[in-house]
N, C-alpha and C positions, 0 to 999 in steps of 0.2 A: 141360614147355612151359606157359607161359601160358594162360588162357584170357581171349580179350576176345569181348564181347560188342556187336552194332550196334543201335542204338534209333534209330529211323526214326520221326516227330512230321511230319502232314502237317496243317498248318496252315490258318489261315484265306489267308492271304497268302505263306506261303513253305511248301518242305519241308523238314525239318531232320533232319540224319542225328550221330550221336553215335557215338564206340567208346570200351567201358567195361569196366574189368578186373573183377576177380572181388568187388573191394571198393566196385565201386559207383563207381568215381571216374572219370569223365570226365577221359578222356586229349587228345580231338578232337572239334571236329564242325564241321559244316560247312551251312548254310542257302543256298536258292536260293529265290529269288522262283517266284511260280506266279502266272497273270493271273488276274481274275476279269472276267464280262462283265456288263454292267446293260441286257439291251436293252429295258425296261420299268421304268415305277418301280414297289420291292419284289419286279424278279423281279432274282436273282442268282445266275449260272452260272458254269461251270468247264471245262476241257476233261481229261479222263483221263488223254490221254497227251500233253498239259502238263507234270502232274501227274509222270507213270512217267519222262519225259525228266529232269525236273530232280531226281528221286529219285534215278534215277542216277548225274549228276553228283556231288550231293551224298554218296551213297556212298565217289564214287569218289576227292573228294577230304578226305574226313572223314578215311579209311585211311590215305592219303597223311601229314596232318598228323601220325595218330598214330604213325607210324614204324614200322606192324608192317606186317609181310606180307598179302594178302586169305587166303591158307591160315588165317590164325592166323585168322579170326572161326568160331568154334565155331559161333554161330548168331544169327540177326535176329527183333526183336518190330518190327511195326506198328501206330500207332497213326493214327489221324485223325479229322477233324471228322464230326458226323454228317450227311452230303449222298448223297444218293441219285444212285448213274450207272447210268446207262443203256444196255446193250450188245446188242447183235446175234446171229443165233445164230453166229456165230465168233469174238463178242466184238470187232468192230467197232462203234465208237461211234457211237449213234443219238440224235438232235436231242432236245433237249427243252425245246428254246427255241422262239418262235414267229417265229423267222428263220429258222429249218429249216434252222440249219448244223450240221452231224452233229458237227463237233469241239467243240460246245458238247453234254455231253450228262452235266452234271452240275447238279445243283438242289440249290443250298447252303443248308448247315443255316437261313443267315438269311433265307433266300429266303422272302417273305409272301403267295407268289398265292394259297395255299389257305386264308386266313384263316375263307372262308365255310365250305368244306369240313371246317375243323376245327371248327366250330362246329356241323353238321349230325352228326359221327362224338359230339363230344359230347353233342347233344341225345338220341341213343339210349338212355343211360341202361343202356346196356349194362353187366352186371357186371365184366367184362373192365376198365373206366374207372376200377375201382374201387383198381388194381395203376398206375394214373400219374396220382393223387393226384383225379381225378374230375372231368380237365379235359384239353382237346386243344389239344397246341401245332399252330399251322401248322408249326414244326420237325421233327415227327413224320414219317414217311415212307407213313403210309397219307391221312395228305389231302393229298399229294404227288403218291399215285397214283391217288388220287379228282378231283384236277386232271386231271391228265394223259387218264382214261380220258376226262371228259366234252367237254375243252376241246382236248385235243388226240388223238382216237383214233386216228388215222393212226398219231402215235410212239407210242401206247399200246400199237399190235399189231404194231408194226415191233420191238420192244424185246422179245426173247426170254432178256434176265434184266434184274432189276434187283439190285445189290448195295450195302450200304453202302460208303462209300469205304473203312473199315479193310478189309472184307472184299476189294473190290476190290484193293487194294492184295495181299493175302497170293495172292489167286489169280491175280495177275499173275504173282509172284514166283517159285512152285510151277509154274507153265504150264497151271493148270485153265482157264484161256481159251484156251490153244494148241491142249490136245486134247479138247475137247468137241464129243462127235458130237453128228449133227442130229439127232437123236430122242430128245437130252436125255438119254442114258445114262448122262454123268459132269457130273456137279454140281460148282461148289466151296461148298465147306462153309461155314458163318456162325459167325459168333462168338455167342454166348450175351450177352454184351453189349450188340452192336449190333441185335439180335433182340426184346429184354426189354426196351429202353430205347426203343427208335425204331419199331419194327416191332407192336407189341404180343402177341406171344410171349409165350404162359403158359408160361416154362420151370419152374413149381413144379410144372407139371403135365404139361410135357414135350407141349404142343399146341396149336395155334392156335385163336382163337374166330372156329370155320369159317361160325357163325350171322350174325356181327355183317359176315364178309367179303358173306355172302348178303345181307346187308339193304341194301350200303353198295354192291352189283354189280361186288365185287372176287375173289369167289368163283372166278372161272376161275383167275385166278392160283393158286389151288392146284393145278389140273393143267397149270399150264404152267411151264414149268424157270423161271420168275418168281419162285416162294419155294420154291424145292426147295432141298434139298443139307443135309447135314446137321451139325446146329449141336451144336458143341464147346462146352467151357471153355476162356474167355481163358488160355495158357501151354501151350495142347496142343500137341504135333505135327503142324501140316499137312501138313510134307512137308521135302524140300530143295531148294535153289535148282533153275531148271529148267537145262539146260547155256545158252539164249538168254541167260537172267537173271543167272547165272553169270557170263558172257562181260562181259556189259554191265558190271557193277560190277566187273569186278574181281576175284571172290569164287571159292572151289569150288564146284563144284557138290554135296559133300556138308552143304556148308552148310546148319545147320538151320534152319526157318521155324518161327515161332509162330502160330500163332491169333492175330486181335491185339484193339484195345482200341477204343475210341472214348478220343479225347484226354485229355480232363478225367479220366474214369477209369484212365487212365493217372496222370497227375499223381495222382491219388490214392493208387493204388497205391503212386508211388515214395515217397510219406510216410508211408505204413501205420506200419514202425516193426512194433516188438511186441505194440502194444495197443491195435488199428483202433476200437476200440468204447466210444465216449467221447469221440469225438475228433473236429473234423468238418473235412474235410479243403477248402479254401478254396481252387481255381483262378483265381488274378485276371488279367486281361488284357483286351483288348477289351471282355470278357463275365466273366461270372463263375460259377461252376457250387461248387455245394454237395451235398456227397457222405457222408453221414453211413450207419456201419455199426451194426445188431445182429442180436442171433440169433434174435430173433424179430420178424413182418412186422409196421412199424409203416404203418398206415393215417394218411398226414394229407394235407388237404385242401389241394389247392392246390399242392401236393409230389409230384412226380414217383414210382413206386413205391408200394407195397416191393415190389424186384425182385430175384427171387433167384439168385443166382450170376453178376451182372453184372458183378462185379470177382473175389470169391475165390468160389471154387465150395462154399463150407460157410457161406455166410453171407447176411442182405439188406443189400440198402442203400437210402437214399433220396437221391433228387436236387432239390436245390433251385437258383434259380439266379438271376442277374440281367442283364438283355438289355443293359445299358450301364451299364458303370463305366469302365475305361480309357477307353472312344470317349465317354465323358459328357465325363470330365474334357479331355481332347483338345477337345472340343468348345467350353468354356469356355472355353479360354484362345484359341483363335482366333477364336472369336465378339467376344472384346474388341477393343476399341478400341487396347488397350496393349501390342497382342502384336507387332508392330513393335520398340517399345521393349526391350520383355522380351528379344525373339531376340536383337537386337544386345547389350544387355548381359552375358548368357547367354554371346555367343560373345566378348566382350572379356574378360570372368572367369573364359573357359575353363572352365565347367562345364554341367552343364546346365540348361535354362530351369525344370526342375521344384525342382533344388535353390536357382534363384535364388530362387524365389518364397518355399519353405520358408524360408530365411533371414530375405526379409524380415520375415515371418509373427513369426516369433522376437524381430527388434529392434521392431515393434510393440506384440506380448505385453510386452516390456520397458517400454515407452514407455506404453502406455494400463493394466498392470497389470491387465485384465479379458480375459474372451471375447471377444473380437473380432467372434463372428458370434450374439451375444447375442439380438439384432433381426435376422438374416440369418436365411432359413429357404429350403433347394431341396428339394423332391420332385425323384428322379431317374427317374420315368418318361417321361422323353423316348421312349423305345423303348419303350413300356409296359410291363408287372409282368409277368415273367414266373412268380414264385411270390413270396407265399404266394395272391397276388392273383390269379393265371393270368389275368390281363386285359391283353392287346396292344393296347388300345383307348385305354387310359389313358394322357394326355400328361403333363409334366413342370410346375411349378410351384416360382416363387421368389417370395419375402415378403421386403420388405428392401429393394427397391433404389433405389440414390442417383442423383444423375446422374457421380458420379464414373468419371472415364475412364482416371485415372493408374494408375500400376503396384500404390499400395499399395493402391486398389479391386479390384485383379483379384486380388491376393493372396487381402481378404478373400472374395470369390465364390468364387474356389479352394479357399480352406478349407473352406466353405460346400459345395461338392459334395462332396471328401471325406469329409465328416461327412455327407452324405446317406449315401451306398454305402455308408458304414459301416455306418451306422442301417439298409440296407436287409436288413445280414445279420442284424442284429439281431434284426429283424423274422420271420426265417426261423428262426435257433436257438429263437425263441420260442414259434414254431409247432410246431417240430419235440420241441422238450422237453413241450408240451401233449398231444403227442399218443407217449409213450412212451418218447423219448431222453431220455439223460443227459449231453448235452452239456458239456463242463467243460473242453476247449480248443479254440482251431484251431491247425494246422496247415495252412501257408501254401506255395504258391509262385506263379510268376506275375510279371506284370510291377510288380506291387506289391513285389515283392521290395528292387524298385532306389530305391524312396519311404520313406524312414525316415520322413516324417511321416505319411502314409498309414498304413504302420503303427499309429504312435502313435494315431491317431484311429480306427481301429480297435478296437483295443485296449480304450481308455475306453467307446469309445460300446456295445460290446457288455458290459463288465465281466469279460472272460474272456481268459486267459495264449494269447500268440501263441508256438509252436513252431513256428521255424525252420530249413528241413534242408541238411545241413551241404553236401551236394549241390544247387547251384540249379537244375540241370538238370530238373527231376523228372519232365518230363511223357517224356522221353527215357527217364532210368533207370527210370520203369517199362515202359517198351517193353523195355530189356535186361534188364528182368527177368523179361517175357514170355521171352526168348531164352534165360535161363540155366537156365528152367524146364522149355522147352520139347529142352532137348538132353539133360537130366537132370541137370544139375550144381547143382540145390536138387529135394529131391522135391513142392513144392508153391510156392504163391505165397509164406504166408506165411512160409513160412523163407527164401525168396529177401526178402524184405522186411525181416525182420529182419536178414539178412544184411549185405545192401548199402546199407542206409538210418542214419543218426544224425543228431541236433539239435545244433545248431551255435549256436544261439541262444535263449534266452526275453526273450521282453516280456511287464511286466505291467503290469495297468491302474492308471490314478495313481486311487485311491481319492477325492481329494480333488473329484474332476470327477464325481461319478458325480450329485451332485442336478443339475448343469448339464444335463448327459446324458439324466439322466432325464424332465426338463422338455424338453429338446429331442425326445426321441420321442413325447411326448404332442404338441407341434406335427408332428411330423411323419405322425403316423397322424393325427390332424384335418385338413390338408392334401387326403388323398385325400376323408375324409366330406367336406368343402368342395367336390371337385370333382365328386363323385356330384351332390352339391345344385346345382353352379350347372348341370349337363347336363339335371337335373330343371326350372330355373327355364326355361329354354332351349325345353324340349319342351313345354312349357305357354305357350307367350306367345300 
């Protein structure tokens, strides 16, 4: 009998459920919208069992597509963003909005109330800071719950667990919310991922830094089922479906559960490949998250980590990343004037508005024979630095502009962001190789996938070979690889990785660009010393 495998990706905007056979290949899957709420500007919620509703669906018809039976799924990996939910002691959902509607009870990754509070966790100087690069995203989920305690204490003490959403997600599925007694007797377990990454979880050391909880007046939450239950490696067995959860999708109830992931480490996983170390694995979308492996803990500034066993349980990794790429360049072409024009020609050429632009870009390059964004220059800190800079403070800036409003101006500012984001990874492999790695590809997926020019300008502007995997799905197939791990049918990750993963593609950088490129990163890191200076000129007047 076959084995498939379901990889479950609960996203910013939708939930996405996948079935994948033993080789890694996406047979189906199926995506469902999930709402998000802004009842504040920079605050941004979610509802849970939104969230579980449309996961099921999406189960249910992912199965469907693939033409097998729900008996045949051996077993399920979850992965998801990293958002903190907030549950009851029955695991009913508790508010965490300041509308005090209980089905809002989730605080997404990009949510920014706690920007001050991440600012106070980092001023500590704590050693502990030293393991996510020695800087506090508001992202994190302990200036989440340093909000919460001071600004909202009512949900602070009404909320008898909080979980990440992967974890949420596995102990929905298992029914550790169904049967947990009121004296906190049975826990669901955490992922060592979502623990080490978001939590600050010394799992090198297998212990919380109980001091730093004491200084910050977070310290009960150690005695209350708040960060109890105990934390696995991503690919373990948690359990099997519960018979509810079963019912719902479709599924057996011997069906196995994984431990799961936070997203982007997912996506990373499913690229691993044979040889994770060297390699730095590239999530593009909305956002963009930088994931680079070795075997011993690299210290760099600015750089999420080195956190150990967040993806493979025998290794570190580090996390770098960037708050806007996809929603930069989105953001460009509708901020134009010419985006009108672009959509309708777009939709009379039948393709899409990104490859209309790429084209133009091409008969220009023909026509003018030079760089096109020679004199063009964007900083993409619109959403401020999230590494190597770790400044959320820091806005965006462009040098260059004309008054032109036509399609082939929007071209060049389009390219012009492109080669930012590019540049911004740049600026991270740079860091990251300064401080220990040996970086010498990426490998890629993401919604960059579907941008061959993107690509290309990638490529150049860092000078290093794009590997692309033969599976576009990836942030899915490492969830099924959580699953194929987790039922036993690979004895670890990385041979489930090997397994089910191959490159489908290389790109390499065109040599010929690299003094362009390289003059263009020197604009581009003068760009921010320029905006330190004019904030300096500002506070002096």
């Amino acid at each position: 009998m076959s084995a498939y495998y379901l990889g479950i990706d609960v996203g910013s905007a939708s939930v996405r459920a996948g079935v994948f056979d033993a080789r890694g290949r996406c047979l189906a899957q199926s995506a469902q919208a999930i709402e998000q709420y802004r009842p504040r500007a920079g605050f941004v919620e979610q509802s849970s069992d939104n969230i579980w509703s449309q996961c099921v669906t999406a189960v249910r018809e992912a199965v469907k597509k693939a033409g097998i039976t729900g008996e045949a799924v051996r077993a399920i990996g979850f992965d998801a963003t990293c958002s903190l939910v907030a549950l009851g002691e029955q695991g009913a959902p508790v508010s965490v909005s300041p509308d005090d509607d209980d089905d809002h009870n989730i605080i997404m990754w990009m949510d920014h109330r706690a920007i001050e509070e991440a600012e106070e966790i980092a001023a500590t100087g704590h050693p502990a800071l030293e393991y996510i690069g020695g800087q506090v995203s508001p992202e994190l989920e302990l200036p989440k719950l340093l909000w919460l305690n001071r600004h909202r204490p009512d949900q602070f003490e009404r909320a008898a667990l909080f979980l990440d959403l992967a974890d949420f997600m596995v102990a929905r599925a298992v029914g550790d919310l169904d049967s947990r007694d009121l004296d906190g007797a049975h826990e669901p377990e955490r992922s060592v991922c979502t623990q080490v990454c978001k939590w600050l979880y010394l799992a090198h050391e297998g212990r919380w830094p109980e001091d730093l909880l004491e200084r910050l007046g977070l310290d009960e939450l150690m005695s209350r089922p708040a960060m109890q239950g105990e934390i696995r490696a991503p690919g373990s067995r948690a359990g099997t479906l519960s018979p509810e959860a079963a019912e719902a999708m479709g599924l057996s109830p011997e069906t196995v559960v994984a431990t799961g992931l936070i997203d982007a480490h997912a996506g990373a996983l499913g690229m691993l490949g044979d040889d994770p170390e060297g390699s730095l694995a590239v999530i593009a979308g909305t956002s963009a998250c930088h994931i680079a492996f070795s075997h011993e803990p690299c210290f760099v500034p600015g750089v999420w980590g080195p956190y150990w066993g967040a993806v493979l349980p025998d290794g570190w990794i580090n996390e770098g990343g960037q708050s806007a790429v996809g929603a930069l360049i989105d953001h460009v072409i509708a901020d134009s004037g010419a985006v009108e024009p672009l959509m309708a020609a777009a939709e009379v050429a039948e393709i899409s508005h990104f490859e209309l632009l790429n084209r133009r870009l091409a008969a220009l390059e023909e026509e003018r024979r030079d760089e096109l964004t020679r004199h063009l220059h964007v900083l993409d800190y619109h959403h401020g630095n999230r590494s190597p800079l770790a400044d959320a403070s820091l806005k965006g800036m462009v040098s260059g502009l004309t008054l032109d409003r036509d399609l082939d101006g929007l071209a060049v500012r389009y390219l012009a962001t492109l080669q930012a984001v590019s540049l911004g990874t740049r600026h991270i492999v740079e860091t990251l190789n300064e401080h220990g790695h040996a970086i010498r590809r990426l490998r890629l997926c993401g919604g960059a996938l579907k941008n061959a020019r993107w690509l290309k300008e990638l490529s150049d502007a860092t000078g290093l070979v794009i590997e692309l995997p033969e599976e576009r799905e990836t942030v899915l197939l490492g969830s099924a690889m959580l699953a194929a791990t987790a039922c036993g049918d690979h004895p670890g990750l990385r041979q489930a990785a090997a397994a089910m993963s191959a490159t489908a593609q290389t790109i390499t950088p065109d040599v010929t660009r690299r003094g362009f490129f390289d003059a263009k990163y020197r604009v581009y890191r003068q760009m921010h010393q320029d905006q330190l200076r004019y904030r300096e000129l500002m506070e002096t007047r």
